[in-house]
PyMOL Python script that loads the backbone (N, CA, C, O; Angstrom):
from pymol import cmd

cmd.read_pdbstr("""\
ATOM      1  N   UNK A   1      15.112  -1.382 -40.921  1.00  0.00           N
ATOM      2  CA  UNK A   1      15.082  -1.223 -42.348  1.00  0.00           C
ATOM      3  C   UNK A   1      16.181  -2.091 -42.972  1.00  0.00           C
ATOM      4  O   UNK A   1      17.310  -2.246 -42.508  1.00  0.00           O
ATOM      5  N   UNK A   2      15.756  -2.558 -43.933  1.00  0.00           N
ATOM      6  CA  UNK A   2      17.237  -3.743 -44.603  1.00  0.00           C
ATOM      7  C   UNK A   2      17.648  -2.939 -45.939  1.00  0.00           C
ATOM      8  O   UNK A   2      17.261  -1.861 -46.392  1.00  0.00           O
ATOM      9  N   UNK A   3      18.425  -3.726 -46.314  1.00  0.00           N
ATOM     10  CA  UNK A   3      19.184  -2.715 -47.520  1.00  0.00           C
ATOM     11  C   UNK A   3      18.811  -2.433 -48.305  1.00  0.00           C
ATOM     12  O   UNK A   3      19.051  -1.403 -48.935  1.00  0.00           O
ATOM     13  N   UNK A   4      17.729  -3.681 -48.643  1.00  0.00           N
ATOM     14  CA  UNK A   4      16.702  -3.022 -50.249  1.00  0.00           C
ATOM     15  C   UNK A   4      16.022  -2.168 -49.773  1.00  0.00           C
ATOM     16  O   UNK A   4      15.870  -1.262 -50.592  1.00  0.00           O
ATOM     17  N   UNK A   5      15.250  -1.884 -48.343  1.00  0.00           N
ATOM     18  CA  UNK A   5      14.044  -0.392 -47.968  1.00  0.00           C
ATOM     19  C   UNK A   5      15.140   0.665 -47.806  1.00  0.00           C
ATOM     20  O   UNK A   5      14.564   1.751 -47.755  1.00  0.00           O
ATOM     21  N   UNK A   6      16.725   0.864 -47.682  1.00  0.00           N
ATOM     22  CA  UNK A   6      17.047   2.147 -47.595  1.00  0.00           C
ATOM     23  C   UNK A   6      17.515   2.565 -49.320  1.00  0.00           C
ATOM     24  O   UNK A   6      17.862   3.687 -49.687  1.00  0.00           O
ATOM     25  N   UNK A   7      17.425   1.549 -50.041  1.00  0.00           N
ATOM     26  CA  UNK A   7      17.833   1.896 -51.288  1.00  0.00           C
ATOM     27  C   UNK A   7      16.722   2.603 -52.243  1.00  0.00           C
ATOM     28  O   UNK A   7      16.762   3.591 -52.977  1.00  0.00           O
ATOM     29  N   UNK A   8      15.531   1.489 -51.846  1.00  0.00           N
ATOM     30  CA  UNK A   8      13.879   2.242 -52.503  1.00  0.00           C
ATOM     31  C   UNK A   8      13.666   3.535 -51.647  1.00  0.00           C
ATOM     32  O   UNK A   8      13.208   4.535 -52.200  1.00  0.00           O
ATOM     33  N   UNK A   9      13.981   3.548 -50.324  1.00  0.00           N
ATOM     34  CA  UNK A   9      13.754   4.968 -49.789  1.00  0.00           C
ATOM     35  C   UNK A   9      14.808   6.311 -50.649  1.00  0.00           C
ATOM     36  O   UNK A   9      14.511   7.504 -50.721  1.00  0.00           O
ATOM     37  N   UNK A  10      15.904   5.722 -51.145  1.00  0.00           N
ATOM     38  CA  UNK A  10      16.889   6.665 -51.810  1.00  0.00           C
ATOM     39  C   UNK A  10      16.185   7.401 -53.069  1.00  0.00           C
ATOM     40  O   UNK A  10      16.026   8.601 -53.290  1.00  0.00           O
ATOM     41  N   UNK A  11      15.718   5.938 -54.020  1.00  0.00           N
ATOM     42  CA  UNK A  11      15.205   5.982 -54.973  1.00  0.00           C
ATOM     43  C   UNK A  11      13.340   6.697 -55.032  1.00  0.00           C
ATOM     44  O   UNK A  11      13.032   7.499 -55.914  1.00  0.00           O
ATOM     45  N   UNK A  12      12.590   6.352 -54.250  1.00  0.00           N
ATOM     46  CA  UNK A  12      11.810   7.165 -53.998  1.00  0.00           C
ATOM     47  C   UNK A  12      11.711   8.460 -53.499  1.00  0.00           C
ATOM     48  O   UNK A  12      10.790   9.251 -53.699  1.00  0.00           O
ATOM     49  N   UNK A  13      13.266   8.717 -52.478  1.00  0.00           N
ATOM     50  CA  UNK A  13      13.181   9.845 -52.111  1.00  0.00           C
ATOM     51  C   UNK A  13      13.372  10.900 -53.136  1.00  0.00           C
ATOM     52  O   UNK A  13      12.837  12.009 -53.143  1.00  0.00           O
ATOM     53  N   UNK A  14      14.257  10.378 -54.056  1.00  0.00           N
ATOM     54  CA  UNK A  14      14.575  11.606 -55.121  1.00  0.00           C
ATOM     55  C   UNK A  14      13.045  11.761 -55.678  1.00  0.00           C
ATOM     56  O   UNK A  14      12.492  12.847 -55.847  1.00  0.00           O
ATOM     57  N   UNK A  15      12.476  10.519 -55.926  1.00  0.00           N
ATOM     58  CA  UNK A  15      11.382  11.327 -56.799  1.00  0.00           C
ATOM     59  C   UNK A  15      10.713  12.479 -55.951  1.00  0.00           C
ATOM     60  O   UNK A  15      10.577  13.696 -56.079  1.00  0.00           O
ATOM     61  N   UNK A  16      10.350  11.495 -54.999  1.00  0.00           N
ATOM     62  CA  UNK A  16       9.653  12.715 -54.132  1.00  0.00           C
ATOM     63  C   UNK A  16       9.439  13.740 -53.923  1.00  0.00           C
ATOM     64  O   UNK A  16       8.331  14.274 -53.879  1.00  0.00           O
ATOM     65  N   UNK A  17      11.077  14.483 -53.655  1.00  0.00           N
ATOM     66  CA  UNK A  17      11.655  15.770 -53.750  1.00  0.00           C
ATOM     67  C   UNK A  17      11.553  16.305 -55.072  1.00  0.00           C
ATOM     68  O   UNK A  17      11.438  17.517 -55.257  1.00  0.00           O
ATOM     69  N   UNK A  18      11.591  15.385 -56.094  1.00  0.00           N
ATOM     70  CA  UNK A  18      11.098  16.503 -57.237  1.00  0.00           C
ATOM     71  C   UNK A  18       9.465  16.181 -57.684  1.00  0.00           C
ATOM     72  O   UNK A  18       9.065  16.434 -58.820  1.00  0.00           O
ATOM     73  N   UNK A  19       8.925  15.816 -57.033  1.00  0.00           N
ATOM     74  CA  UNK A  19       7.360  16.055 -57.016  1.00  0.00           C
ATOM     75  C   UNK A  19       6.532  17.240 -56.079  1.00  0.00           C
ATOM     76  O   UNK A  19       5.464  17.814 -56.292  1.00  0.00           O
ATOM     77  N   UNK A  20       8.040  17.395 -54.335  1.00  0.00           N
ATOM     78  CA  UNK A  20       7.089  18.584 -54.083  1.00  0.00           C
ATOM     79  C   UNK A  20       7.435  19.896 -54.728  1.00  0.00           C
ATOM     80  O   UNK A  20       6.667  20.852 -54.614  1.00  0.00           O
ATOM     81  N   UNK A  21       9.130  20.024 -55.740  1.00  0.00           N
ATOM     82  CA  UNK A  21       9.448  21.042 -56.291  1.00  0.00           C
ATOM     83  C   UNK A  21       8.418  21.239 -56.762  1.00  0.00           C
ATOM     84  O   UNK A  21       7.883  22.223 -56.251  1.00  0.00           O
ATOM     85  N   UNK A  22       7.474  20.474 -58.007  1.00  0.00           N
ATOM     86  CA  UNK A  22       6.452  20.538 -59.169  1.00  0.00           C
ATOM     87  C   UNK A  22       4.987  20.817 -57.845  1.00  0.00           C
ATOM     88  O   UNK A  22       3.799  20.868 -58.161  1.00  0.00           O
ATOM     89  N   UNK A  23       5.196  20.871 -57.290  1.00  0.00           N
ATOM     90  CA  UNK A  23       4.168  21.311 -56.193  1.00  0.00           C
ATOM     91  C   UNK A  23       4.027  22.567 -55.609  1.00  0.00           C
ATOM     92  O   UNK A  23       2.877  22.983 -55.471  1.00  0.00           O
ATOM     93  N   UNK A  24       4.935  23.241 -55.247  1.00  0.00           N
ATOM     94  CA  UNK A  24       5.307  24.187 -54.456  1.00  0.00           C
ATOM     95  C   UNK A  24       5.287  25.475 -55.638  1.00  0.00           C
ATOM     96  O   UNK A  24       5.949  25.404 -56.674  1.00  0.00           O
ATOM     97  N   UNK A  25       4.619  26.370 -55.370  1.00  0.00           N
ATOM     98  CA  UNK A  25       4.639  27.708 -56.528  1.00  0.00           C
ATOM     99  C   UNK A  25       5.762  28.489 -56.617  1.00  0.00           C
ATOM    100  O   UNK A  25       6.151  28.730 -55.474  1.00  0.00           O
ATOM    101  N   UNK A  26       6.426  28.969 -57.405  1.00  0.00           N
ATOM    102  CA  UNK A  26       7.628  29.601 -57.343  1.00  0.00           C
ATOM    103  C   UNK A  26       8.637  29.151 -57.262  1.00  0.00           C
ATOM    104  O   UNK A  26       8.754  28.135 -56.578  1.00  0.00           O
ATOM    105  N   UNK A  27       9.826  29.734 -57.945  1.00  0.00           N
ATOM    106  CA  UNK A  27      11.346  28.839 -57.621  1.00  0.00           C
ATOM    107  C   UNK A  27      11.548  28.803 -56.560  1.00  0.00           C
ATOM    108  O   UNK A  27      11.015  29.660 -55.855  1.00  0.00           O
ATOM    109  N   UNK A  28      12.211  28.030 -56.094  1.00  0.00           N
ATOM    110  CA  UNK A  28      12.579  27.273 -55.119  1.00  0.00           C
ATOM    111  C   UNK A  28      14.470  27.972 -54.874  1.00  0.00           C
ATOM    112  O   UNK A  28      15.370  27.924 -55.712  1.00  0.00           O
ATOM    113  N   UNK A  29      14.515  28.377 -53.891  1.00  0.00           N
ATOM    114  CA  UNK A  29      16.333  28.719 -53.560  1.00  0.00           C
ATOM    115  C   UNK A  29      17.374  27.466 -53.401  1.00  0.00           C
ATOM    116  O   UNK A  29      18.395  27.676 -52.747  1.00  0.00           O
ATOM    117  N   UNK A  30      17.186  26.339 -53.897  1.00  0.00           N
ATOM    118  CA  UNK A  30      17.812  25.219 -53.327  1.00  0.00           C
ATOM    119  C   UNK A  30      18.483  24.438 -54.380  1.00  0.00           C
ATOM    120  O   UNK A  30      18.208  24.802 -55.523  1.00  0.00           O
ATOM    121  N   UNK A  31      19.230  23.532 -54.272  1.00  0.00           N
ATOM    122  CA  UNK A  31      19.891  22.985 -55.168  1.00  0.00           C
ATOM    123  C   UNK A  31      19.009  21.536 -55.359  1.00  0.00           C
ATOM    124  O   UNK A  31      18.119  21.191 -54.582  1.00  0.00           O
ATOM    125  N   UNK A  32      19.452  20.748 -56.578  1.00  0.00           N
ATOM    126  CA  UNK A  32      18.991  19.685 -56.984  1.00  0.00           C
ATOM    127  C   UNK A  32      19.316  18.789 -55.978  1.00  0.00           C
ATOM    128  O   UNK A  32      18.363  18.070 -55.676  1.00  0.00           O
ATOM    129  N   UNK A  33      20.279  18.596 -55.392  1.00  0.00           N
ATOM    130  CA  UNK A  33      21.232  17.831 -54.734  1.00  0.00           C
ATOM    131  C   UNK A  33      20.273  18.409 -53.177  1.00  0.00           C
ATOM    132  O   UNK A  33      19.284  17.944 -52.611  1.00  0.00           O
ATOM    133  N   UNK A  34      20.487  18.703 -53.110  1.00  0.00           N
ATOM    134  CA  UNK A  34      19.758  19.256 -51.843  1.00  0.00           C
ATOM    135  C   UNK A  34      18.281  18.995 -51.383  1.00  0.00           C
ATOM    136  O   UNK A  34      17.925  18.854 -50.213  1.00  0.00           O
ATOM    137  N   UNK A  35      17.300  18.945 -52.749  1.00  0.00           N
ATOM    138  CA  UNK A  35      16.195  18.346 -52.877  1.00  0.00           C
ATOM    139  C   UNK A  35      15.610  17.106 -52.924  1.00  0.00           C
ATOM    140  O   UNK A  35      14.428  16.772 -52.834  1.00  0.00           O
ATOM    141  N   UNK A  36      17.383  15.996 -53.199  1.00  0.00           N
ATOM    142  CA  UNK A  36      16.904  14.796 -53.324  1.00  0.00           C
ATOM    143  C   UNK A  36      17.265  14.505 -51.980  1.00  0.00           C
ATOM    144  O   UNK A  36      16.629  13.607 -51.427  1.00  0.00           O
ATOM    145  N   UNK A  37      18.206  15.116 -51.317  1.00  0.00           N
ATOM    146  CA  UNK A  37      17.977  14.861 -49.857  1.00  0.00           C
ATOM    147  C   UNK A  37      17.193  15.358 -48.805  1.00  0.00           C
ATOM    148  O   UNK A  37      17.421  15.072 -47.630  1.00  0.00           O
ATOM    149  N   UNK A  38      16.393  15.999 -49.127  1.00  0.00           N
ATOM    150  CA  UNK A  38      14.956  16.415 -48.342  1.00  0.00           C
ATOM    151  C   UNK A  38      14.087  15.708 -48.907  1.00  0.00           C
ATOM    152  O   UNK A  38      12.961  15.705 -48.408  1.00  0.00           O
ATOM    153  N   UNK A  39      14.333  14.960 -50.027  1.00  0.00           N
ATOM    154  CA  UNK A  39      12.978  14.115 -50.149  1.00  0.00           C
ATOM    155  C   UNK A  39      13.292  12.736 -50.032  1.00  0.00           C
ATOM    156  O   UNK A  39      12.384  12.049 -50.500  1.00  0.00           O
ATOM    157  N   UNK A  40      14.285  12.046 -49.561  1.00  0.00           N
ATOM    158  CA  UNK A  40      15.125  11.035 -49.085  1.00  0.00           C
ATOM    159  C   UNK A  40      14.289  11.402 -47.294  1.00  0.00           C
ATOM    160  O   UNK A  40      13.307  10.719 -47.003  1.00  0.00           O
ATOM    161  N   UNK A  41      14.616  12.096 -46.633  1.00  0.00           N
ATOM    162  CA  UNK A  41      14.213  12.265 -45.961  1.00  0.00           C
ATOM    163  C   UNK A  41      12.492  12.592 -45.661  1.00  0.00           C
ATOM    164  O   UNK A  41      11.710  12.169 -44.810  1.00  0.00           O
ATOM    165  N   UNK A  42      12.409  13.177 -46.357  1.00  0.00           N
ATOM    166  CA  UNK A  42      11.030  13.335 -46.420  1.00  0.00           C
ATOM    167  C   UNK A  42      10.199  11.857 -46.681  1.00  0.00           C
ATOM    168  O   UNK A  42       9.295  11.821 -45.847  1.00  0.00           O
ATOM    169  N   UNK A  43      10.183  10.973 -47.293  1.00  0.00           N
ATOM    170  CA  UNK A  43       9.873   9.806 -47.656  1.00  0.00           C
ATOM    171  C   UNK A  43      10.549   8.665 -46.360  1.00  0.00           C
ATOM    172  O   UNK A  43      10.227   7.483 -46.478  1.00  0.00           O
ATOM    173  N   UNK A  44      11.273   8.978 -45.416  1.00  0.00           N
ATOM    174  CA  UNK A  44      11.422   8.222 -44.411  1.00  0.00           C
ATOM    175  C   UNK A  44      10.666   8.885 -43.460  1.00  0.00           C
ATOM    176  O   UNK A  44       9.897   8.044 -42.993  1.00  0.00           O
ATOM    177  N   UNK A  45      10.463  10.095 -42.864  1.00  0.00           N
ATOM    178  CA  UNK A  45       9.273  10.575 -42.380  1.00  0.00           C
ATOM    179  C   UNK A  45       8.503  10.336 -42.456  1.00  0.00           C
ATOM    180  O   UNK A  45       7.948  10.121 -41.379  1.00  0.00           O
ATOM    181  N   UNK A  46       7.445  10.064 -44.036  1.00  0.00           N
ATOM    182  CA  UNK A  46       6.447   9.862 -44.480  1.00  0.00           C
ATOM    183  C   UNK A  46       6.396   8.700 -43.995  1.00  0.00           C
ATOM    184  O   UNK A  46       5.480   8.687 -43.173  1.00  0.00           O
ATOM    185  N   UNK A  47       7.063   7.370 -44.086  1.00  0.00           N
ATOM    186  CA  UNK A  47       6.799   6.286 -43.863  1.00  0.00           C
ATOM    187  C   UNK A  47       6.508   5.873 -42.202  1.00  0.00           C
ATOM    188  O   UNK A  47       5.736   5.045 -41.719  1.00  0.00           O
ATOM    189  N   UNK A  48       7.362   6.713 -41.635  1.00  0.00           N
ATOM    190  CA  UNK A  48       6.561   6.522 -40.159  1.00  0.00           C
ATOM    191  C   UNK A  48       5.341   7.126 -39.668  1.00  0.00           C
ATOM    192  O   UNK A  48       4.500   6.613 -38.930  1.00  0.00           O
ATOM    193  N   UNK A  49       5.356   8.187 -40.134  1.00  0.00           N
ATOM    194  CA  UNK A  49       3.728   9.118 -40.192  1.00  0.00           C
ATOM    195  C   UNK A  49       3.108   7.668 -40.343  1.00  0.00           C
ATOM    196  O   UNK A  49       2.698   6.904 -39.470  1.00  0.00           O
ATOM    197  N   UNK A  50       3.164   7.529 -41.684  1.00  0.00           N
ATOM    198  CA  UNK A  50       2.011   5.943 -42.109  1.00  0.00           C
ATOM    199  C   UNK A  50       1.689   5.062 -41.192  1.00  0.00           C
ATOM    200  O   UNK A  50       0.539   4.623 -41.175  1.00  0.00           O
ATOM    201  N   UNK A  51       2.698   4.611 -40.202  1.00  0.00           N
ATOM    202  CA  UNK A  51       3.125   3.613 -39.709  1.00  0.00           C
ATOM    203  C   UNK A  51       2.296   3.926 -38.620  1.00  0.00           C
ATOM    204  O   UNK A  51       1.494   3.160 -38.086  1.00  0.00           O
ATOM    205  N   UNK A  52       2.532   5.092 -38.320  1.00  0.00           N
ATOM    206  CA  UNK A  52       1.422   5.649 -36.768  1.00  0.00           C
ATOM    207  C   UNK A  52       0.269   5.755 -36.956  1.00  0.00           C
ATOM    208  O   UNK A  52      -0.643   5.278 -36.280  1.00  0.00           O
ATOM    209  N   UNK A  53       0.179   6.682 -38.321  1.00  0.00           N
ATOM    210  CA  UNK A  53      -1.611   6.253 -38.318  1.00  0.00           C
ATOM    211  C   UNK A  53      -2.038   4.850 -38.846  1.00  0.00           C
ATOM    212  O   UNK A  53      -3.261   4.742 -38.935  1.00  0.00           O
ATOM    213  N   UNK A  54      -1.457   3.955 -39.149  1.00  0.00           N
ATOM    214  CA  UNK A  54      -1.702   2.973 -39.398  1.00  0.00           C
ATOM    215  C   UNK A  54      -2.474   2.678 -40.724  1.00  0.00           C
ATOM    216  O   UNK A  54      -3.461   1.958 -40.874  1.00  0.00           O
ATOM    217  N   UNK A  55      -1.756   3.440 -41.691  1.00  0.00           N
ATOM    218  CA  UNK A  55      -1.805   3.201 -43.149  1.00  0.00           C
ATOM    219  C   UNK A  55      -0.944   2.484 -44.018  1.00  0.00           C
ATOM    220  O   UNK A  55      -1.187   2.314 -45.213  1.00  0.00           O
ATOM    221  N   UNK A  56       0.370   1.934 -43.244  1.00  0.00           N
ATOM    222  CA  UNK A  56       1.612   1.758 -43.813  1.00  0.00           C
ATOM    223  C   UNK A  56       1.182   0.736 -44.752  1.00  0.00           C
ATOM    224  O   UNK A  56       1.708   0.796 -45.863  1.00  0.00           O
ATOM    225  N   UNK A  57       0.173  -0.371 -44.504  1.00  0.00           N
ATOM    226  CA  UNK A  57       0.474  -1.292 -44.892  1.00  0.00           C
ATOM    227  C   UNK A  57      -1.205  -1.764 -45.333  1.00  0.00           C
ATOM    228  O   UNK A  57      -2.099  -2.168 -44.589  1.00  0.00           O
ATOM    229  N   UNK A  58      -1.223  -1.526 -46.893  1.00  0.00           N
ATOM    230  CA  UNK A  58      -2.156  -1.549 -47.867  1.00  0.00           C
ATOM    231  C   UNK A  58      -2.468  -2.225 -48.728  1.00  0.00           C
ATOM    232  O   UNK A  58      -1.635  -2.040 -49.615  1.00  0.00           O
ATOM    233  N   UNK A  59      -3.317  -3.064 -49.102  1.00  0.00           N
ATOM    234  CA  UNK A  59      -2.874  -3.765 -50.354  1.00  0.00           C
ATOM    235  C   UNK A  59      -3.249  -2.387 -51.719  1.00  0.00           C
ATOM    236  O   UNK A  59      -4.039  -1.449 -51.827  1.00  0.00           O
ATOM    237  N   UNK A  60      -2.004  -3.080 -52.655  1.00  0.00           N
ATOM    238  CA  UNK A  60      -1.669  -2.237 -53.878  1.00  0.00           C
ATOM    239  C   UNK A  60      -1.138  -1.203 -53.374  1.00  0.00           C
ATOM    240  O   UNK A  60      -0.448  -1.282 -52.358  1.00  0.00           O
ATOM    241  N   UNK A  61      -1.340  -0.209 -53.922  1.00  0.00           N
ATOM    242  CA  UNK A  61      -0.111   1.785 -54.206  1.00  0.00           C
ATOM    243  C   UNK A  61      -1.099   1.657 -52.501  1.00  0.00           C
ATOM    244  O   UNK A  61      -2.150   1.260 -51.998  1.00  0.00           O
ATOM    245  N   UNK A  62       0.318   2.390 -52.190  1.00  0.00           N
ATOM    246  CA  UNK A  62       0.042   3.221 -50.664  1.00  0.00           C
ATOM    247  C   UNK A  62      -0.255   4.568 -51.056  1.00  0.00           C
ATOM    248  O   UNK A  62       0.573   5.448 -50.821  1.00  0.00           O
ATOM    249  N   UNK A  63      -1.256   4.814 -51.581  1.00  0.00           N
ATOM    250  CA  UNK A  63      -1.614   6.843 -52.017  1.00  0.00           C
ATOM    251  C   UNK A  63      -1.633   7.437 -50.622  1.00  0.00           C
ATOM    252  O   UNK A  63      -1.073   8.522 -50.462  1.00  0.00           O
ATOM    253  N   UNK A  64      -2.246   6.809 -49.550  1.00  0.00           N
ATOM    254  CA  UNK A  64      -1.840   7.788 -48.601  1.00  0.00           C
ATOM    255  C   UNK A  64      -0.194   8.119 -47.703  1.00  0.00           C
ATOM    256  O   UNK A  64       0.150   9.133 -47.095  1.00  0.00           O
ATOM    257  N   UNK A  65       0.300   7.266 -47.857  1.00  0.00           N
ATOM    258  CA  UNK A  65       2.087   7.323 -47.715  1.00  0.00           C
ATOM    259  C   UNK A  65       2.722   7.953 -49.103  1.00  0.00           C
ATOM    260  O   UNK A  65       3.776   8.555 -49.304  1.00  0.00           O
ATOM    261  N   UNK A  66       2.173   7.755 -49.547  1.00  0.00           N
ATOM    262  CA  UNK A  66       2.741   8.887 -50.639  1.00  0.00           C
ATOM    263  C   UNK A  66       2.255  10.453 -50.372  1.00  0.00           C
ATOM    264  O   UNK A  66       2.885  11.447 -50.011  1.00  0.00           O
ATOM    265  N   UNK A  67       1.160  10.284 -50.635  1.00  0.00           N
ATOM    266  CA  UNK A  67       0.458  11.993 -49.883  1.00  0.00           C
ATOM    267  C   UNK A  67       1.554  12.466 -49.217  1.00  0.00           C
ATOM    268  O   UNK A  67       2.400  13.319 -49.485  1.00  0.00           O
ATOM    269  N   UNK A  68       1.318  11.561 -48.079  1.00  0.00           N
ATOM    270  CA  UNK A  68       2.254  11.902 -46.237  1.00  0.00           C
ATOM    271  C   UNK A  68       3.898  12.198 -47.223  1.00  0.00           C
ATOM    272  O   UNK A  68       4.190  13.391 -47.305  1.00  0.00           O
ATOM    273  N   UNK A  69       4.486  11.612 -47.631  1.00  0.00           N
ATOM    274  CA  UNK A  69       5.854  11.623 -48.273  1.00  0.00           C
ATOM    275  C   UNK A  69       5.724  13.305 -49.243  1.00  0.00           C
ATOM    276  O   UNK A  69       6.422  14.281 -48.967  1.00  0.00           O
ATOM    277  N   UNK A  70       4.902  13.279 -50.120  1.00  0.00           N
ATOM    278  CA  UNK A  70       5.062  14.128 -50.683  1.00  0.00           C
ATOM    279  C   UNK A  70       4.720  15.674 -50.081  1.00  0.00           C
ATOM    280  O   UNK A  70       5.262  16.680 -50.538  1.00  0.00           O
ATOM    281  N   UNK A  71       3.739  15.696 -48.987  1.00  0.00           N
ATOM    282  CA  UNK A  71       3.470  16.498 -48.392  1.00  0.00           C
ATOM    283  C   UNK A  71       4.316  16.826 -47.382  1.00  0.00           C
ATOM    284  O   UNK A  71       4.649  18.011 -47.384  1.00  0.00           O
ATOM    285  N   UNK A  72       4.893  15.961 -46.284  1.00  0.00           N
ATOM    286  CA  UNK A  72       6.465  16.625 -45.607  1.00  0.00           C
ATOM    287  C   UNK A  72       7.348  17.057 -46.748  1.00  0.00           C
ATOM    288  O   UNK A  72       7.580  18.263 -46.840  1.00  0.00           O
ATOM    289  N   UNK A  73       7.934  16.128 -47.738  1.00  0.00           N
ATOM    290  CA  UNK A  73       8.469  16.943 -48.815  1.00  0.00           C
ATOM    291  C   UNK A  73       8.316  18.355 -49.083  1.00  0.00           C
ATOM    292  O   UNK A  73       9.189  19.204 -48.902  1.00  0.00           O
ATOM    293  N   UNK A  74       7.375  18.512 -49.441  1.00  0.00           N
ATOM    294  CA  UNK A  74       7.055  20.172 -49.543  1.00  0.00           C
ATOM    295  C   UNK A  74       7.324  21.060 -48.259  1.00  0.00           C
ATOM    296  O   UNK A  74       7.808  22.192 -48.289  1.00  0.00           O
ATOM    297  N   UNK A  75       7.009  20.500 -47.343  1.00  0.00           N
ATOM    298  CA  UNK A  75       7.372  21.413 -46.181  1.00  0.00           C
ATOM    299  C   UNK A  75       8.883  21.866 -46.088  1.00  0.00           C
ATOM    300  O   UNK A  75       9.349  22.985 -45.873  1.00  0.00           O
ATOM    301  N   UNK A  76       9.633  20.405 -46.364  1.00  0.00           N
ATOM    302  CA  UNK A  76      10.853  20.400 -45.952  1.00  0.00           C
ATOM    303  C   UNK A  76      11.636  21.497 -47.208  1.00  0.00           C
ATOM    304  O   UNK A  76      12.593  22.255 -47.051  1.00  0.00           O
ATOM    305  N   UNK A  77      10.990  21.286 -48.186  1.00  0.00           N
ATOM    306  CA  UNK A  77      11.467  21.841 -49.170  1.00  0.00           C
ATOM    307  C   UNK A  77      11.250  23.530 -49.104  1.00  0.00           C
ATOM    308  O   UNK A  77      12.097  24.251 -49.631  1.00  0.00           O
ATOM    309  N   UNK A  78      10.325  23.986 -48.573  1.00  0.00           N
ATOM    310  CA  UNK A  78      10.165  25.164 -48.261  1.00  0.00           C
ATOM    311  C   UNK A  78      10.717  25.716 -47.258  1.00  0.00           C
ATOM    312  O   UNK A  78      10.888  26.923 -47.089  1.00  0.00           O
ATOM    313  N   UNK A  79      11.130  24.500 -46.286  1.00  0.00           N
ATOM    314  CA  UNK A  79      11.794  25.508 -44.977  1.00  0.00           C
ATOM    315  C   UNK A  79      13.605  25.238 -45.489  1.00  0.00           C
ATOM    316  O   UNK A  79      14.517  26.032 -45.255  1.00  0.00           O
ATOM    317  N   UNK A  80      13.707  24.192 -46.063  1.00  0.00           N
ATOM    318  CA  UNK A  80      15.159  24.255 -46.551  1.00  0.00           C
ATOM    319  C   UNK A  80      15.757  25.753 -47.211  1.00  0.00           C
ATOM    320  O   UNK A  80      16.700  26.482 -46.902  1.00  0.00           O
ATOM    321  N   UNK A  81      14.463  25.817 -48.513  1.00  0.00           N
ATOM    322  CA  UNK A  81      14.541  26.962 -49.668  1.00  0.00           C
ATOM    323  C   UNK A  81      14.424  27.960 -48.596  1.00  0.00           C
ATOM    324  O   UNK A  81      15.316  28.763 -48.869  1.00  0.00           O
ATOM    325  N   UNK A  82      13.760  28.418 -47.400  1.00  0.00           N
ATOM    326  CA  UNK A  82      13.622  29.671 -47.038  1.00  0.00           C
ATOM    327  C   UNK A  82      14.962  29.550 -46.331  1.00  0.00           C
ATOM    328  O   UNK A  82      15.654  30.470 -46.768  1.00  0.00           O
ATOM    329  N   UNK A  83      15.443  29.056 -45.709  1.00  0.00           N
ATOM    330  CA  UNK A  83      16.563  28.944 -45.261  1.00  0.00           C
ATOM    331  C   UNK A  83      17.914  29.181 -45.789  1.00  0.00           C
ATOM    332  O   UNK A  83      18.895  29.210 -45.045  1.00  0.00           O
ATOM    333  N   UNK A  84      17.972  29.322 -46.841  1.00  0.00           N
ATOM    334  CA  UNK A  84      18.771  29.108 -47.690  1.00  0.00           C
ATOM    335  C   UNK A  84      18.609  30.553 -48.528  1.00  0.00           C
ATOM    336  O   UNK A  84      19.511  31.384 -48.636  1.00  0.00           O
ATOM    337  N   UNK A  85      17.692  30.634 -48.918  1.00  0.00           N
ATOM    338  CA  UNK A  85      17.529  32.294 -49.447  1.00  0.00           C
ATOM    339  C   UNK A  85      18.086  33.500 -48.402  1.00  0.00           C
ATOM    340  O   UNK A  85      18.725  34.487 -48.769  1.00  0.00           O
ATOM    341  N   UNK A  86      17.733  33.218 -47.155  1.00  0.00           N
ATOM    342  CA  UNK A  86      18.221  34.368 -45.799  1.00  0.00           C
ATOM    343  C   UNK A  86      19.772  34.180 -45.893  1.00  0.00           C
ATOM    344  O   UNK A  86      20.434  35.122 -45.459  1.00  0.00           O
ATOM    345  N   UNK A  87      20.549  32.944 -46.470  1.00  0.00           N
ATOM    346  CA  UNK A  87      21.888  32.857 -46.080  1.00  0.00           C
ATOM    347  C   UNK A  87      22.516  34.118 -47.325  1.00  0.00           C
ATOM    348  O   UNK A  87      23.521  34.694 -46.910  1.00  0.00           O
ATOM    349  N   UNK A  88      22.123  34.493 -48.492  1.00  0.00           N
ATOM    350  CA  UNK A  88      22.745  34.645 -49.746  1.00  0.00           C
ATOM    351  C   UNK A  88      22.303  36.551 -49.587  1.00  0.00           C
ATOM    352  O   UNK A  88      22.620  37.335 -50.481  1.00  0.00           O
TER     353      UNK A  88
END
""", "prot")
cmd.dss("prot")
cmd.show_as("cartoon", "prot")
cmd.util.cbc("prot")
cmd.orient("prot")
């Protein structure tokens, strides 16, 4: 990865993370800060998912690496939030 793909991964990741918040039913136990780094992560996940099934690379919008991104997102975001609710 070179410096501009970990910076768009930064920058996409935040969105991300607040696309699976707007996804996921119910508040969420987690912080903002916390969400843009599960979806930082989540969106580097996503991109290898892609990579394996061999979607990564599309001409125009990658909708299915986004799916994959936004959909670990949500996971991550739910096992973070449940995680995080048992601590309090």
């Amino acid at each position: 990865m070179t410096i501009g793909g970990i910076i768009a991964a930064i920058i996409i990741g935040a969105i991300i993370g607040a696309l699976a918040r707007l996804v996921l039913p119910g508040k969420q136990n987690i912080s903002i800060l916390l969400t843009i780094v599960v979806g930082i992560i989540a969106a580097i996940i996503g991109t290898l998912l892609a990579g394996a099934v061999g979607v990564a690379d599309t001409p125009g919008i990658d909708w299915i690496e986004l799916i994959l991104q936004v959909a670990v997102a949500a996971v991550g975001v739910t096992i973070v939030g449940s995680l995080n609710g048992r601590r309090r």
